[in-house]
C-alpha positions in Angstrom: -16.1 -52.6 -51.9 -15.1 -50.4 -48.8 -13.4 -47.1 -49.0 -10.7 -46.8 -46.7 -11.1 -43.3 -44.7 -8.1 -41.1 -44.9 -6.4 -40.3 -41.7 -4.1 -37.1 -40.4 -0.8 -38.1 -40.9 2.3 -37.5 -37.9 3.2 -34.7 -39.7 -0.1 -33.1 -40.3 -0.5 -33.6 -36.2 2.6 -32.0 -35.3 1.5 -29.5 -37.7 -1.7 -29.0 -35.6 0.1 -28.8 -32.6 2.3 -26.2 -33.1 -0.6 -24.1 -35.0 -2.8 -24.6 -31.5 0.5 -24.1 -29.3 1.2 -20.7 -31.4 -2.1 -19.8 -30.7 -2.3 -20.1 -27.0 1.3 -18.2 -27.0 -1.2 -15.4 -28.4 -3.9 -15.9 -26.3 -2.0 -15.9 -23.1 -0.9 -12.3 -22.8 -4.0 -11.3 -23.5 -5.9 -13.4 -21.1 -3.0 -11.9 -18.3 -3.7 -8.4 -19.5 -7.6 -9.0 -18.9 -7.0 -10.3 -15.8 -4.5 -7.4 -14.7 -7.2 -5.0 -15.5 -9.9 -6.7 -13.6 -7.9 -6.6 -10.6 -6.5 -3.2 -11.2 -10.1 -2.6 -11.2 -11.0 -4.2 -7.9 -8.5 -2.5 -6.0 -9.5 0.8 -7.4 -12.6 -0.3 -6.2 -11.2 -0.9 -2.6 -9.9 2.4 -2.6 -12.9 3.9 -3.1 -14.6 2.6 -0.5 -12.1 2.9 2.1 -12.4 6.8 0.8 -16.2 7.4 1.2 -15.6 5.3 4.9 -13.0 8.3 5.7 -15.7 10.8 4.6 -18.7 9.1 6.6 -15.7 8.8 9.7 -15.4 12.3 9.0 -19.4 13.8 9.0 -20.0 12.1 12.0 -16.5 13.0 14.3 -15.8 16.3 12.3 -12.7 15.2 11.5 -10.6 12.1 10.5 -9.1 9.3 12.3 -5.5 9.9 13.3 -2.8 7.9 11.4 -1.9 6.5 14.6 -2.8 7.0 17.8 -1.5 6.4 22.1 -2.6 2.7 21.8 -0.9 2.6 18.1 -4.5 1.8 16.6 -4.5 2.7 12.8 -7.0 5.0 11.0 -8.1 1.8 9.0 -9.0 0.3 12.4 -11.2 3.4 13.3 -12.9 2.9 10.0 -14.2 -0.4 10.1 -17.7 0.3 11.0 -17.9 2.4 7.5 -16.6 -1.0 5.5 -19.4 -3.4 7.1 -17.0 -4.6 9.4 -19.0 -3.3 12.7 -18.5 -6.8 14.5 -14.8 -7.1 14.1 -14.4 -3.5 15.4 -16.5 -4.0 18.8 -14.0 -7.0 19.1 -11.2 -5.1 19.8 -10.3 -4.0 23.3 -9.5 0.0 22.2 -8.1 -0.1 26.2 -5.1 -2.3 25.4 -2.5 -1.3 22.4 -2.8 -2.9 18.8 0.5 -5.1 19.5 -1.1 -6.2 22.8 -2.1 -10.0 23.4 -5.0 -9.0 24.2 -5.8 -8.2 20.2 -3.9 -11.0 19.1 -6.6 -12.6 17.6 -8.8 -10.2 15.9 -5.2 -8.7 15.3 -5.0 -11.5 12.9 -8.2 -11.3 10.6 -8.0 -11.2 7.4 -10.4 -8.5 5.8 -10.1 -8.3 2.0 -11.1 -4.6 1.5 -7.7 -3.7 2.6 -6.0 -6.4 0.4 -4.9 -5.4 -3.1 -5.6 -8.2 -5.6 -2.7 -7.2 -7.9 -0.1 -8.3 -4.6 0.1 -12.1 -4.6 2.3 -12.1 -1.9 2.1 -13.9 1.7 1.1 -12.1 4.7 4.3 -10.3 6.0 3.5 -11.2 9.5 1.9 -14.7 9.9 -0.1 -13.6 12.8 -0.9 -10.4 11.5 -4.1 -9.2 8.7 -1.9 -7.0 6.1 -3.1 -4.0 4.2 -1.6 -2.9 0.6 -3.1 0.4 1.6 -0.8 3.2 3.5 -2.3 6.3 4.6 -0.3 9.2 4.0 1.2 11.1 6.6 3.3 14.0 4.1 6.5 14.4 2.6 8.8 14.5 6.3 10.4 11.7 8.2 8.4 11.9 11.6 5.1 11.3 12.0 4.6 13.6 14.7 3.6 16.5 13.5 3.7 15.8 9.4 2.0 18.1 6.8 -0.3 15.6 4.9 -3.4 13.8 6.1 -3.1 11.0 8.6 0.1 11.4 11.5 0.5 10.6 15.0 -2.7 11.6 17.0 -3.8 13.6 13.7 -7.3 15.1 13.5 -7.3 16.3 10.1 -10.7 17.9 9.1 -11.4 18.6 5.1 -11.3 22.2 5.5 -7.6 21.9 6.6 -6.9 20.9 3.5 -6.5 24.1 1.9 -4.7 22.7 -1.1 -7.7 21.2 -2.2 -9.1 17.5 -1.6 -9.0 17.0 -5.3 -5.1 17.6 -5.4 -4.4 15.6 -2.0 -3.6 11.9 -1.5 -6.1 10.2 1.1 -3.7 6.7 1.1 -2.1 4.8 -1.6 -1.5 1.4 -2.5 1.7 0.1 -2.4 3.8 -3.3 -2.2 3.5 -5.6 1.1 6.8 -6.7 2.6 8.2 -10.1 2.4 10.0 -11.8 5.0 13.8 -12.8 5.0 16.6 -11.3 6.9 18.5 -11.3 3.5 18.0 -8.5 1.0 16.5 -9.7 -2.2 14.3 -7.0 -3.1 14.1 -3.5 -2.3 10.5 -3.0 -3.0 9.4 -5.4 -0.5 12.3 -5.6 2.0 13.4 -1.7 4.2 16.0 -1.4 6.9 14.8 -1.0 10.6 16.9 1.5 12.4 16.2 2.9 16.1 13.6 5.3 16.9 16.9 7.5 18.0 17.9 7.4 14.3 15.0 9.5 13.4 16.3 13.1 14.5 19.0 13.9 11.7 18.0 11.2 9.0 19.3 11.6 6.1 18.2 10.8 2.3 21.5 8.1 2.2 19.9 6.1 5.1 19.8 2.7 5.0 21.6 2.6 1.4 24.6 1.1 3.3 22.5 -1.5 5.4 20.8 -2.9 2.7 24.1 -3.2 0.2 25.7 -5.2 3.0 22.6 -7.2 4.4 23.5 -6.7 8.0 21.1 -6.9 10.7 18.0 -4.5 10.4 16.4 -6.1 7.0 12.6 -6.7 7.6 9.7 -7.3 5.2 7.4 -6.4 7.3 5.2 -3.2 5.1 2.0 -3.4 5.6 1.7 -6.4 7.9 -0.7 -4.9 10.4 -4.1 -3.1 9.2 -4.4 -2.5 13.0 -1.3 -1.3 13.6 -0.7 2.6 12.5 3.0 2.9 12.9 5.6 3.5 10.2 5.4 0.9 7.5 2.6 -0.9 8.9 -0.1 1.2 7.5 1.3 5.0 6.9 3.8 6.0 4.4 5.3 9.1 3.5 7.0 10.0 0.4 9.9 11.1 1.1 10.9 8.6 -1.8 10.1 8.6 -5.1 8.4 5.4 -6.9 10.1 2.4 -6.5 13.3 4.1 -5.7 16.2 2.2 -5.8 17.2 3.2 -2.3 15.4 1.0 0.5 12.7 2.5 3.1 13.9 3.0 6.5 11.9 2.5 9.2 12.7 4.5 12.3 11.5 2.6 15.4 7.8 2.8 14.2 7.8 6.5 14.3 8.7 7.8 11.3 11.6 7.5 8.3 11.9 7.3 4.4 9.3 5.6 2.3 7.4 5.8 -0.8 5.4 4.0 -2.9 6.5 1.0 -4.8 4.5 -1.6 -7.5 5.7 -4.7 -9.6 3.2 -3.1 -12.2 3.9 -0.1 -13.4 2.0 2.3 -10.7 -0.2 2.6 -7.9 -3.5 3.0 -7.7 -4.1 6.4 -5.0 -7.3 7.6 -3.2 -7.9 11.2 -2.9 -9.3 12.7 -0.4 -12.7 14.2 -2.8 -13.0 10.7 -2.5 -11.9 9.7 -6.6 -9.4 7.1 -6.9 -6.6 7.1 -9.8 -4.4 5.5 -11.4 -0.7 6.7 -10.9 1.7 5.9 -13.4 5.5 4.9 -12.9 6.6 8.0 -14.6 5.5 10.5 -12.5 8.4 12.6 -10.9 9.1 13.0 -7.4 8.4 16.5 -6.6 4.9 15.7 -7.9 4.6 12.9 -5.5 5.4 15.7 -2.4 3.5 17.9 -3.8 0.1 16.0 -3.6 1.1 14.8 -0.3 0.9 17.6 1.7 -2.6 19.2 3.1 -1.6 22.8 2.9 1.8 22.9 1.4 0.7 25.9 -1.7 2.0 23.5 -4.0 0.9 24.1 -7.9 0.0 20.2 -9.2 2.0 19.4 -12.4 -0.1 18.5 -15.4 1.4 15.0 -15.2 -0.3 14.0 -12.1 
């Protein structure tokens, strides 16, 4: 006589189900958080060897590349020997500027060293390779003649930095722009004003602009490793972290930036060459404090 085998039942399946869907809800965040940290990881990991390229840079010119130079060539650019990318940099024709045809295409590589993996987003300019790195140029509008690291025509050597390399950001990772003449988000969009509106500019700048999404909305931050004018590839901080007022970009020479992040900091590269983590809740004045080569400034304990 044959047994007849017991089967699950529909309600001991749903029962399964939900037990195995409850579980993955679990899983999930965890798997997201693991993943986070790897590529919180890797991009620290960038950073540091976009820092020991500035020190090699710097032993063999005895000093470092200016944030932007005549031909508006970037300090990441000059660098490129120092990340294994010799071949791309003897591609570039130095004798024509970075925005010239004549760079269009090497203009356009993609290079993953200056690409954060925490920022999903699509190039800001199509034709363009970005970088989620900025190099610092201080806490004031221009970048003529700024008091951190990498301005126009800069030649910073270490020993200028009197503040200490140890309490002095190298660059920073921040948020590339996204395109869209509309304003949607103030992290990745800033307001384009003339180079005219540089002289004068005030903290309130762009506020207006960006409220009433008129003309001058770009999402172009970090859409050019090539390219070392304003936005392109150096900050300032002249705002704080993911300030609620939008950047302003003066013509490409200069205006009011500062590091922003859909993940609760940034990672920064200093110039001893260490790379940290820095956390949404660090003030302001800490931020201008740290940018700035020989400002005197005493470094809170929060940084």
């Amino acid at each position: 006589m044959r047994h007849r085998r017991s089967g699950y039942g529909l309600f001991q399946l749903l029962v399964l189900l939900a037990f195995l869907l409850i579980l993955l809800a679990m899983l999930l965040p965890a798997v997201q958080k693991v993943r986070e940290s790897a590529a919180r990881m890797q991009s620290m990991n960038n950073l540091k060897q976009l820092a020991i390229a500035m020190h090699n840079y710097e032993s063999t010119h005895g000093h470092l590349p200016p944030g932007v130079d005549a031909q508006k060539f970037s300090a990441l650019m000059q660098v490129l020997p120092y990340i294994e990318q010799d071949n791309v940099y003897k591609a570039i024709d130095r004798n024509k500027a970075a925005d010239d045809d004549a760079n269009a295409v090497i203009r356009g590589t993609l290079i993953k060293t200056f690409m954060s993996p925490l920022d999903g987003a699509e190039r800001p300019d199509p034709k363009s390779g970005p970088t989620s790195y900025f190099l610092v140029a201080g806490v004031k509008p221009a970048l003529e003649d700024n008091d951190g690291v990498f301005y126009r025509d800069s030649k910073t050597r270490f020993t200028d930095i009197t503040d200490g390399t140890s309490n002095t950001t190298l660059m920073l990772e921040s948020l590339r722009g996204e395109a869209g003449v509309k304003p949607f988000d103030v992290r990745r969009q800033h307001v384009e004003l003339k180079k005219e509106d540089l002289k004068g500019l005030k903290d309130t700048a762009g506020v207006k602009e960006f409220a009433d999404g008129n003309n001058g909305i770009v999402g172009d931050r970090g859409s050019s490793w090539m390219d070392g004018r304003f936005l392109r590839s150096t900050i300032n901080v002249a705002r704080g972290f993911n300030d609620p007022k939008p950047d302003v970009d003066c013509g490409g020479e200069g205006g009011l930036a500062g590091p922003r992040s859909g993940w609760g900091g940034v990672n920064v590269g200093m110039c001893d060459g260490s790379v940290r983590f820095a956390a949404s809740g660090i003030k302001h004045d800490t931020w201008k404090a740290v940018a700035t080569r020989a400002g005197g400034e005493i470094v809170p304990a929060d940084w």
